[in-house]
C-alpha positions, 0 to 999 in steps of 0.5 A, a space after each residue: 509519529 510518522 504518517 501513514 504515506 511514509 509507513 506505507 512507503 517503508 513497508 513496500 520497500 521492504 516487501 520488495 527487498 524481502 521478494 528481491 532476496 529470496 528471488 536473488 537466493 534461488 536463482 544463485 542457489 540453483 548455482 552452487 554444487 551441492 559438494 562445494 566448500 560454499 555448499 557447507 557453509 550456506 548448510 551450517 549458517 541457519 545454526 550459526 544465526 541461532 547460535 548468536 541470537 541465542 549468544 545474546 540473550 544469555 546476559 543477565 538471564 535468569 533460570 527460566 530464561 536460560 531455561 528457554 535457549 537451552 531448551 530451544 538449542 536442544 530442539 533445534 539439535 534434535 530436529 535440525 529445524 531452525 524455527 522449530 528450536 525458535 519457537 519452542 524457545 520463545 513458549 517458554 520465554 512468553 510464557 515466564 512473562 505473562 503467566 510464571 513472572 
């Protein structure tokens, strides 16, 4: 079990790259045309990201599983908000472990 100065050392450490990340983000962001080919791609990536985490899960799913990321997947289509569709899907699935399972 590691001690408490290292944990501490490790969560400060991702802070600041969290805070590094977004600061470098908007400063790039107020960068790129909003008509570029760079602009579409940052546009479609939050999609992307859900489409593979989703990918993943799909492996030795049951129905109420496979329920969940097709239920989020239409969520976020429908809305066009990543963690709308996230979150919807993640109900479903705690729900099947804690209260259906």
């Amino acid at each position: 079990m590691p001690d408490l100065t290292a944990s501490l050392i490790g969560i400060a450490v991702l802070a600041v790259a969290t805070y590094l990340t977004r600061i470098a983000g908007y400063f790039l962001g107020s960068r790129i045309r909003q008509d570029s080919a760079l602009s579409r791609v940052l546009e479609t990536l939050p999609g992307a990201a859900l489409a593979s985490v989703l990918a993943l899960s799909l492996s030795g799913a049951t129905f109420i599983e496979l329920l969940a990321v097709v239920t989020g997947a239409a969520v976020f289509l429908l809305t066009g908000r990543t963690l709308v569709g996230i979150l919807v899907g993640l109900a479903i699935a705690v729900a099947n472990a804690h209260w259906l399972a």
